[in-house]
N, C-alpha and C positions, 0 to 999 in steps of 0.2 A: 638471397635476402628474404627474411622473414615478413609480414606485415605488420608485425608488433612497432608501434612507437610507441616511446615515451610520453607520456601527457605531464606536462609543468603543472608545478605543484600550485602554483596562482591558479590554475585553469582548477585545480581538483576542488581547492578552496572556491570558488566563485561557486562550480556545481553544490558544493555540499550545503552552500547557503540558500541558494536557491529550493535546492529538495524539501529544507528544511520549512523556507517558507510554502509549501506546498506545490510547488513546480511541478508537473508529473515528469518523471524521467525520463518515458520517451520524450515527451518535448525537448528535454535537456541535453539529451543521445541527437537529436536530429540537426540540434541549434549547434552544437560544441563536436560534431562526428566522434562521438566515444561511445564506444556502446553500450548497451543496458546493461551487460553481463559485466561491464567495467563499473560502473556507476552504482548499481547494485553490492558489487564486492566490496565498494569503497562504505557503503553503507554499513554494510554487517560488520566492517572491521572496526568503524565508529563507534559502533553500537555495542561491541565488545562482543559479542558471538551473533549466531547465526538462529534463529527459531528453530528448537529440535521438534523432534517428530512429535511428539505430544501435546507442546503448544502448537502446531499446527493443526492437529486433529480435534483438540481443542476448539482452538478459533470458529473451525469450520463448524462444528457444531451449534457452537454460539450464536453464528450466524443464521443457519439454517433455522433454531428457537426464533431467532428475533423475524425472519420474514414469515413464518407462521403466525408468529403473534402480531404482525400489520396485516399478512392477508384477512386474520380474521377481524379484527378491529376494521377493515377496508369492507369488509363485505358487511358488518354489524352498520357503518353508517353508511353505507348504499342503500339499505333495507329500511332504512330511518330507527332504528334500534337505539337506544339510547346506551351508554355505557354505562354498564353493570359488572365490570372485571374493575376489578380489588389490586392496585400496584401496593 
């Protein structure tokens, strides 16, 4: 006997609403015992695919811009600097 069950599809609906209102999914994996790699799949099939590699390396980049642009805006008003960066 495998360990796969079946999860009811009211249970996948409740998860998905909840995600949606920002739930985080381990919370929802811990409350509902289905795991993140289940909950997640359910996600991307919602979603209609999955982030390919580029929007991924993307994102990450994006990211890494934007916390350089708060550390330095972070250290600009620790210094009492006043803002002088042009959005």
């Amino acid at each position: 006997m495998s360990g796969f069950k079946r999860i009811p599809q009211e249970i996948k609906d409740q998860i998905m609403v909840r995600v949606k209102e920002g739930i985080p999914v381990l919370q929802l994996s811990n409350e509902h015992g289905v795991s993140t790699k289940s909950i997640y799949t359910w996600i991307a099939k919602e979603s209609g695919k999955t982030p390919g590699t580029l929007q991924v390396a993307r994102l990450k980049r994006e990211k890494e811009d934007l916390l350089r642009l708060v550390g330095a805006l972070t250290l600009k008003l620790s210094r009492g600097e006043k803002n002088k960066t042009s959005f």
